[in-house]
C-alpha positions in Angstrom: 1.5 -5.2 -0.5 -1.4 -4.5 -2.7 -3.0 -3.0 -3.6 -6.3 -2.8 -2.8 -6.8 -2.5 1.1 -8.4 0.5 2.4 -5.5 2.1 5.1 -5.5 3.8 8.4 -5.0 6.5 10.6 -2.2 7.9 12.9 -1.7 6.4 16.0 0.4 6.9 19.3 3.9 6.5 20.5 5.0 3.2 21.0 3.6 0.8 23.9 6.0 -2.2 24.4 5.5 -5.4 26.2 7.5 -7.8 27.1 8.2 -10.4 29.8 9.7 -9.1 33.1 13.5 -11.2 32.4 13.9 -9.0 29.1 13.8 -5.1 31.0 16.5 -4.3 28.8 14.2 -4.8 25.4 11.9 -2.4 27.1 14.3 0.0 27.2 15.5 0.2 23.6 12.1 0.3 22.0 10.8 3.4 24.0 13.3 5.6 23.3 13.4 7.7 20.3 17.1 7.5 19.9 18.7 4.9 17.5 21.4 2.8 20.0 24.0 -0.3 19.1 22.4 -3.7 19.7 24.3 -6.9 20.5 22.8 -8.8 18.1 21.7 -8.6 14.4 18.2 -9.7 15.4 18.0 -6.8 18.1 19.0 -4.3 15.3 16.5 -5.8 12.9 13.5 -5.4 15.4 14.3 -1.8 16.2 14.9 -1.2 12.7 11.1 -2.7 12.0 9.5 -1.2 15.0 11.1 2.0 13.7 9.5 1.6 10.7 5.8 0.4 11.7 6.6 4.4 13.4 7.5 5.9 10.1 10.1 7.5 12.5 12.9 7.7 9.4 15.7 9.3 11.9 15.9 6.2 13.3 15.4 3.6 10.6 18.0 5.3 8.6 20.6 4.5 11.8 20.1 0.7 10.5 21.3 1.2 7.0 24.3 0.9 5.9 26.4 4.6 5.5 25.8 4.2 1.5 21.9 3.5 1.6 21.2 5.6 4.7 22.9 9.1 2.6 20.8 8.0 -0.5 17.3 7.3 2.2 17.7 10.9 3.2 18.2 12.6 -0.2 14.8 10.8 -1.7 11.7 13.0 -1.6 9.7 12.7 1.5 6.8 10.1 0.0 9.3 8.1 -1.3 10.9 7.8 2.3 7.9 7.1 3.5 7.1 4.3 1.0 10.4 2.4 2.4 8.9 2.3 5.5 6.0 0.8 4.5 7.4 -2.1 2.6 9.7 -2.7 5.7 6.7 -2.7 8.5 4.1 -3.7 5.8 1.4 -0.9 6.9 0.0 1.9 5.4 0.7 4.3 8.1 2.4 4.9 11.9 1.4 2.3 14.1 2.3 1.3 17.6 5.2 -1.6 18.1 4.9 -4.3 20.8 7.2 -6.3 21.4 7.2 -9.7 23.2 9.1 -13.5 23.2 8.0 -17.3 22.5 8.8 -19.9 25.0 12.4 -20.3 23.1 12.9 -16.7 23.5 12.4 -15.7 20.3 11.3 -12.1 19.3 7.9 -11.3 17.9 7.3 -8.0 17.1 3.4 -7.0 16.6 2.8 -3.6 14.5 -0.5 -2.4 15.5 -2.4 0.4 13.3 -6.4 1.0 11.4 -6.1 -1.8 9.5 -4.9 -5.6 9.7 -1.9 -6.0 12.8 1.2 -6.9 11.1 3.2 -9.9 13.2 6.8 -10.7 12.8 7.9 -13.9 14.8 11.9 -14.2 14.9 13.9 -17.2 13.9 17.1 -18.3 14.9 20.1 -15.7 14.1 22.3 -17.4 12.2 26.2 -15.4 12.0 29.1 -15.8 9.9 32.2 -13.2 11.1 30.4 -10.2 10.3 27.4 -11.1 8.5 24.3 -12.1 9.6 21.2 -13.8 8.7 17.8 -13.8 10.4 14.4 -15.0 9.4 11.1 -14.2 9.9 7.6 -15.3 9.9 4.7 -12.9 8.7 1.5 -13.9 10.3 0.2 -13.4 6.6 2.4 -17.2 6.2 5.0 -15.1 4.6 8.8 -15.7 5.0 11.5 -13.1 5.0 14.9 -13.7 5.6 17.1 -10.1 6.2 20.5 -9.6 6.4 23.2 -7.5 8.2 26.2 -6.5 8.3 28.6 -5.3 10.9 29.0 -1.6 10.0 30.4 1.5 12.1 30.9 -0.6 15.4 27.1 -1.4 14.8 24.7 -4.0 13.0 23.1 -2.8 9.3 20.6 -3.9 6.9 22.2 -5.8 4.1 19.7 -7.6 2.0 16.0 -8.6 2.2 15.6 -12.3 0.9 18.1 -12.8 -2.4 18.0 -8.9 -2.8 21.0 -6.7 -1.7 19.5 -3.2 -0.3 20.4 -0.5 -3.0 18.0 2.3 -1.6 17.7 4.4 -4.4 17.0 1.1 -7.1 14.4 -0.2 -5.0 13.2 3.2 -4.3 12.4 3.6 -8.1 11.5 -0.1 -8.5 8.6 -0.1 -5.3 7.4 3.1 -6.8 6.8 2.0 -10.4 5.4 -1.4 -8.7 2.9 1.1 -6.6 1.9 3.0 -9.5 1.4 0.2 -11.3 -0.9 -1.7 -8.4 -2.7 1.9 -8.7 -3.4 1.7 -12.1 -4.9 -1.9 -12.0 -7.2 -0.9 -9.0 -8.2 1.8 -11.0 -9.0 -0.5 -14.2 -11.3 -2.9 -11.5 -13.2 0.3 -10.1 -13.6 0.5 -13.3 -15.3 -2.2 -13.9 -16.8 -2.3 -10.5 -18.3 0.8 -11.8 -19.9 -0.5 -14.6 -21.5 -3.7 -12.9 -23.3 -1.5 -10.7 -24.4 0.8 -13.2 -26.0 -2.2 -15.2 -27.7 -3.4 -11.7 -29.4 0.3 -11.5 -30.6 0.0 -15.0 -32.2 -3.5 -14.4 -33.6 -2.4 -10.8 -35.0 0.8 -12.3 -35.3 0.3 -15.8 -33.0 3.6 -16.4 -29.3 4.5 -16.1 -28.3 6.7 -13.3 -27.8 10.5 -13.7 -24.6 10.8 -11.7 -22.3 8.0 -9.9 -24.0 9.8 -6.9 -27.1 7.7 -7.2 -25.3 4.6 -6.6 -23.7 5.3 -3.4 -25.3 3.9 0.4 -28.8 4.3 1.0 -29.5 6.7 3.7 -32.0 6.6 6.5 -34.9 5.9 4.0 -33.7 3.2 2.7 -32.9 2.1 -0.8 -34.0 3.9 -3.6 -33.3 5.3 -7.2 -31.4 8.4 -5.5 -29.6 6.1 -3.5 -29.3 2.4 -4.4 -26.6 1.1 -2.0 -24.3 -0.8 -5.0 -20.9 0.7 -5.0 -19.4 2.7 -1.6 -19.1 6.4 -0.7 -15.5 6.7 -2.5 -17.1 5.2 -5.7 -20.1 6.8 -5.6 -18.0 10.3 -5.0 -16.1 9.7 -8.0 -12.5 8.9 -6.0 -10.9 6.0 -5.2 -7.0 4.8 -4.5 -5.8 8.1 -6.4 -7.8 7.8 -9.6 -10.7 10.2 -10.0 -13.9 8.9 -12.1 -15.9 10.7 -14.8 -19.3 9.0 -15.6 -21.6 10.3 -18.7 -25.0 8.4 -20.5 -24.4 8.4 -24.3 -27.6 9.0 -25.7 -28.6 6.3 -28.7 -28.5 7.1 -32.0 -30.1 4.5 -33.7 -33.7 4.1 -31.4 -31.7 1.4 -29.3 -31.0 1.8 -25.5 -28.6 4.5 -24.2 -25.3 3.6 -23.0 -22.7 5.2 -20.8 -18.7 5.7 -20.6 -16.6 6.2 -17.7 -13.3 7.7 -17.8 -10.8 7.8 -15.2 -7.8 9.8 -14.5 -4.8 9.8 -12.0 -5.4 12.3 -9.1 -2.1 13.2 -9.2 -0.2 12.3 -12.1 3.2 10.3 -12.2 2.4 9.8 -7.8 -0.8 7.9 -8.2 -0.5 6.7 -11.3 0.5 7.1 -15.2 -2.7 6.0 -17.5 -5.5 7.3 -17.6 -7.9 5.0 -18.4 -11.3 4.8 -20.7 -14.7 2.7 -20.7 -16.5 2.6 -23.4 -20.1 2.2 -24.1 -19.2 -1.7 -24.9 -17.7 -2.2 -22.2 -14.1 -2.4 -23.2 -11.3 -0.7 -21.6 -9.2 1.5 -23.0 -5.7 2.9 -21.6 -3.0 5.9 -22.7 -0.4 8.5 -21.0 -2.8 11.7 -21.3 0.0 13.3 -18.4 -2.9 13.8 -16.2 -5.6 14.2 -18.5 -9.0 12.1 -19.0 -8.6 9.4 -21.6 -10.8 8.7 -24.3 -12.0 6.0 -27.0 -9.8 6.9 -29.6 -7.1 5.2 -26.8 -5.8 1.9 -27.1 -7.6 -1.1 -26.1 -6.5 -2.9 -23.4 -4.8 -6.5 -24.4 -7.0 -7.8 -21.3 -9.8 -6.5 -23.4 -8.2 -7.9 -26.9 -7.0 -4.8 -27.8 -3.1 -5.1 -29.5 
């Protein structure tokens, strides 16, 4: 799940579709109330469709009694962040539902961005465990299992990993922060192509980040110059917020520039905060919030220690 997409909008309630020898399918997915399936793989798909919803009453029927008390005690994003690993969108989506020729399940979550397509594999059960893979249209392969739990089916694993909500709650977070902070080190960068393009199109640096943004109705030009997008150009982008300054010369050469950048909300969007110099290296630190600045470590991707 990276980190770099640009994600999506609220949608709907759920639309399903299915072939007319399956009303019963139809039937489970539109209601909004969690129910006992027959089989693991009809417990997994309501469990997915319930998260391309974000509707966590429901999803949390489908874990076991341990992980489903711990999914309800974490903080609200953090829910929320489950639910997108599990449906692999951003945010609520609509479910469809539908079967191959061998009667197979594939489940289509359908948001703003990219449609997420889980196609079934055969259920394989032993006693009171069972096993089903999946395809991701991405060429992925998951493999979940469940457990027979409370006269119901449960979510037991995902590939060689047994669920432990709250570990995997801390785990996904510190791996989201992390994606985060390496977007914001390439918007960085980003930055800092675009603001050597202006200076060779216009033989000057720009004032503001402003000035690099999408040329209006009159086209390109210095106030506008259409190299880095409207989130860029506004100074935000995937939770970091960018600070851009010219740094005069001192010794009759050309002026230079830094651009700092800091988490939008600290210890949710990310930890460093992160510091370009007028070189062009990159430097990193835990300001709790605050801008960084070039008395900060170099990065080791920039051959700092």
């Amino acid at each position: 799940m990276k980190s770099n997409s640009k994600s999506r909008a609220s949608l709907l309630a759920i639309l399903l579709l299915v072939p007319p020898a399956r009303p019963a399918a139809a039937q489970a997915a539109t209601t909004t109330q969690a129910s006992e399936e027959k089989t693991a793989s009809a417990a997994l798909s309501a469990a997915l469709v319930a998260a391309c919803r974000q509707n966590e009453a429901v999803f949390g029927h489908y874990l076991t009694t341990e992980n489903e008390n711990a999914f309800r005690t974490l903080p609200k994003e953090e829910r929320t962040a489950i639910l997108r690993r599990f449906s692999l969108t951003d945010d609520p989506g609509r479910a469809l539902l539908s079967s191959d020729p061998s009667n197979h399940t594939i489940l289509r979550c359908e948001g703003k961005g990219p449609t997420v397509e889980f196609r079934f594999g055969n259920e394989r059960l032993h006693e009171n465990i069972a096993f089903v893979p999946l395809q991701v249209v991405d060429g992925r392969s998951i493999e979940f299992g469940l457990v027979r739990e409370g006269g119901g089916w449960r979510l037991l694993s995902v590939g060689l990993l047994l669920l432990n909500i709250p570990e995997l709650s801390k785990q996904w977070t510190l791996q989201a922060l992390e994606a985060r902070e390496n977007e914001a080190v390439a918007s960085l960068r980003s930055l800092a192509l675009a603001i050597a393009a202006y200076n060779r199109a216009y033989n000057q640096l720009p004032n503001s980040l402003k000035q690099l943004g999408p040329a209006g109705k009159d086209g390109v030009s210095p106030q506008a110059a259409q190299l880095v997008d409207d989130d860029l150009a506004n100074g935000e982008r995937d939770g970091y917020r960018f600070r851009y300054r010219v740094v005069p010369a001192t010794d009759g050469g050309p002026d230079g520039f830094e651009i700092a950048a800091q988490p939008v909300e600290y210890s949710k969007t990310g930890n460093r905060s992160f510091f370009l110099d007028a070189q062009g290296k990159v430097h990193s630190a835990d300001h709790q919030g605050a801008f960084g600045t070039v008395d900060d470590p170099v990065l080791a991707s920039e051959g700092g220690g």
